[in-house]
N, C-alpha and C positions, 0 to 999 in steps of 0.2 A: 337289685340285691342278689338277683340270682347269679347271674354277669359275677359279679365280685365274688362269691362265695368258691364258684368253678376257676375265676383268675388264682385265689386264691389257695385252692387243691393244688391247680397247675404249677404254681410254682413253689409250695412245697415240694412236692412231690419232686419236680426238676434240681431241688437243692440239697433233696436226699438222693438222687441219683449221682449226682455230683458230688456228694459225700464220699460214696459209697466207689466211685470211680477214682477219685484220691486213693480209697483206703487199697483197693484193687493192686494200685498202680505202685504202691508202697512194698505191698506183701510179695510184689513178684521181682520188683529189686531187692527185696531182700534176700530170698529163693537165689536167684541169680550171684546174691555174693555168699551165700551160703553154699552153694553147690564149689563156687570157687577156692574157697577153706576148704570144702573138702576133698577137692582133690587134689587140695598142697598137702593135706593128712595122709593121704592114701600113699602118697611117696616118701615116707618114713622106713618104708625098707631098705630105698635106696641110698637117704641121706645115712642110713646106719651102717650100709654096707661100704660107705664113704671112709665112714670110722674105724670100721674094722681094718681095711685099708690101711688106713695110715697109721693106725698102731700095730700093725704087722709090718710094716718096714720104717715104725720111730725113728729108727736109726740114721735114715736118710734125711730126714726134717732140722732144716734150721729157720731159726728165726729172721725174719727179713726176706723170706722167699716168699715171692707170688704167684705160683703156681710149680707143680710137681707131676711128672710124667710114673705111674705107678701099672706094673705087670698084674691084671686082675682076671684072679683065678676064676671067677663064673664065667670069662668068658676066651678059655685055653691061654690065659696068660699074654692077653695080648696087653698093650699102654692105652694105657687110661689118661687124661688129664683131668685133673683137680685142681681149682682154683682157693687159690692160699689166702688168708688175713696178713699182711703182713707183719703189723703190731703187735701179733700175738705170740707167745711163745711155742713149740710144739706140741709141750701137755695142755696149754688153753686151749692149742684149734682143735684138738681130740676129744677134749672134754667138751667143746662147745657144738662139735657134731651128734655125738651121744647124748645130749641134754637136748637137742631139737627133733633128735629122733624120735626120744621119749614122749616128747610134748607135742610133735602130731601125733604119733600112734595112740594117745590119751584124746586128745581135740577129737577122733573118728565118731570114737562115739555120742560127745554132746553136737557137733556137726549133724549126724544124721539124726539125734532127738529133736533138732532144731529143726531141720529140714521138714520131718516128717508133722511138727508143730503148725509150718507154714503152708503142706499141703492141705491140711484140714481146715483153718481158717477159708483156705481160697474154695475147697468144698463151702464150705457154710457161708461162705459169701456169693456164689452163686445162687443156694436157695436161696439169702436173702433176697437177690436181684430178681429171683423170678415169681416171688413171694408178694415183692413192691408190684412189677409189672402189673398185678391181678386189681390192686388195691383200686377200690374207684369214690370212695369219703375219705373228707379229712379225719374222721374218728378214727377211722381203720390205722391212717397213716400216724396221729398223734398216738395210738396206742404202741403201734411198733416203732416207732422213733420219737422217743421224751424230745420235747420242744427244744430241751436245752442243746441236744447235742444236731437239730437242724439248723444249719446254719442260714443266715438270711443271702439271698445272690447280691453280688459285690452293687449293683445296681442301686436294690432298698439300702443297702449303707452308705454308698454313694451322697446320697441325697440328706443325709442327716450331718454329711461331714463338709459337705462345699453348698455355696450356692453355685446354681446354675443357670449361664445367659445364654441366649442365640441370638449373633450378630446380623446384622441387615443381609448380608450375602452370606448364609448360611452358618457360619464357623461354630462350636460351640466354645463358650469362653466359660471356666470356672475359677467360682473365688472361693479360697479358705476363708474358716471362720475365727479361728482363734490360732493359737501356736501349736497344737496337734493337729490340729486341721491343714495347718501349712505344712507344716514335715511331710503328713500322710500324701498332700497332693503333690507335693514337690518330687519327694523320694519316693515315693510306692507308685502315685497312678498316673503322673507325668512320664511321656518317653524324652528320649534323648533330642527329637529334632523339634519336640512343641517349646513354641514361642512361650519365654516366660519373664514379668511383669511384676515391678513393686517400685512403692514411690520413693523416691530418693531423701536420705535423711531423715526418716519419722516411722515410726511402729506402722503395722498394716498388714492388709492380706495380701500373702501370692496370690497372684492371678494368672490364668493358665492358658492360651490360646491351643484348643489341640488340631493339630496339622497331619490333616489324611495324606497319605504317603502320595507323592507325586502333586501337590496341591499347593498354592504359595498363597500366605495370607495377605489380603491385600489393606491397604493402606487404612483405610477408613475402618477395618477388623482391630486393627493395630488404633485406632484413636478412642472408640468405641473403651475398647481393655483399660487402656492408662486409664479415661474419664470412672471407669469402677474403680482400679487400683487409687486413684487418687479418694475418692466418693469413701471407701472401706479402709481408713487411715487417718491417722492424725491430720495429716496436711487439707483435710477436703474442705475445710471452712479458711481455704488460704488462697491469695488472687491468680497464686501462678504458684506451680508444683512440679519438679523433674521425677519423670518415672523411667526407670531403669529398663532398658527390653534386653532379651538376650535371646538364644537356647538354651533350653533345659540342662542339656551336657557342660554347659557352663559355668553351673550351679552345684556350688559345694557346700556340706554342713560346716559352718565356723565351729569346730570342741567336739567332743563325746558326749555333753550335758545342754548342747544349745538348741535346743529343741526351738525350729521355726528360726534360727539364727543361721545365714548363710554366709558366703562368700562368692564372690564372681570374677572371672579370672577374661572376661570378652564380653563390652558391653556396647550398648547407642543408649540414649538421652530422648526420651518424648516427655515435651515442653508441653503441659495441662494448662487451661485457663476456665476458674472456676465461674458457671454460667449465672448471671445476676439476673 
């Protein structure tokens, strides 16, 4: 009991950590594209002094030009190039400089309110982290994280959503349970190279051979699979049953609303004989 109570700590605790390293990892890409806004804000001088520009020598602007060579006085009258719209007319590409000047030099300052929003979180989320570190009950930890918002590790949900086999030479094989269950295994926690499995012509579960990188499943893995897929299907009370094998990468949703409904585009045929 005691065993379970401490497993039990452990991996709260490890799913609040993992929370909390998500939320981490979130706040500093966003920082990251926040800093980026702001320093397309910050060069609002320049796009403005683009405009002055070209309304100090309108006269030379026509429409259908893609660029214009302009003598710019900040810097002893040397040529400038400016790149032109050329769809636009000259009073649109003037106005359209002036109107993006305005709208960074306004973006500056929710930019840095924003920024400065996202330094403070990432302060208060390091106490939080050093806060957890300390915690050594689960009281402690359910007090500072409501139950609702730990999540359980992919693991504990794992096992509510597939069953799961291990074949004679190690492989693990899982079966979906229903048509979420299928989706979820197919599309979310199957990769591209694992073997995947259903029987031909009758409702059923995918079933999923998962294949460790560099590892080939062998023959009797692959008979094992069909005999479930067929077993977890209409067809299993049938003398003889084809089960489809494939890769995973070869497995597509049939529809936007076909939940657990596939298509296969590269297949083999494993011939099932049900055992009397």
């Amino acid at each position: 009991m005691i065993m379970d109570i401490e497993e039990s700590f452990e991996n709260k605790k490890n799913a609040a950590i993992k929370q909390l390293n998500k939320r981490h990892k979130r706040l500093l890409k966003a920082k990251e594209e926040c800093l980026n806004h702001l320093n397309n804000c910050l060069a609002w001088e320049k796009v403005q002094h683009e405009a002055n520009l070209l309304n100090t020598y309108f006269f030379r602007l026509k429409k259908g030009m893609e660029e214009i060579y302009l003598p710019d006085w900040s810097s002893n009258d040397s040529l400038v190039k400016l790149i032109l719209d050329k769809k636009l007319t000259p009073k649109e590409e003037v106005a359209k400089r002036f109107k993006k000047a305005k709208k960074l030099k306004k973006g500056i300052f929710h930019q840095q309110k924003r920024l400065s929003e996202i330094e403070d979180q990432l302060s208060e989320l390091a106490k939080t982290f050093q806060h957890l570190e300390k915690m050594e009950t689960i009281d402690e930890l359910s007090s500072f994280f409501p139950e609702k918002e730990i999540k359980e590790p992919k693991e504990v949900k794992e096992a509510s959503l597939f069953r799961r086999f291990t074949s004679k030479s190690g492989f693990t094989i899982l079966v979906g349970k229903k048509s979420a269950s299928n989706d979820a295994l197919t599309f979310r926690y199957a990769k591209g190279s694992d073997l995947w499995l259903h029987v031909k012509d009758y409702p059923g579960s995918h079933v999923v051979i998962v294949k460790p990188k560099g590892k080939e499943v062998d023959l009797e893995t692959i008979n094992e699979a069909a005999k479930l897929a067929c077993f977890y299907s209409k067809a299993k009370d049938e003398a003889y049953a084809e089960v489809c094998l494939t890769e995973k990468k070869y497995v597509a949703r049939l529809g936007k609303k076909g939940t657990g409904k596939v298509q296969i585009s590269k297949q083999k045929t494993v011939l099932v004989r049900r055992q009397i």
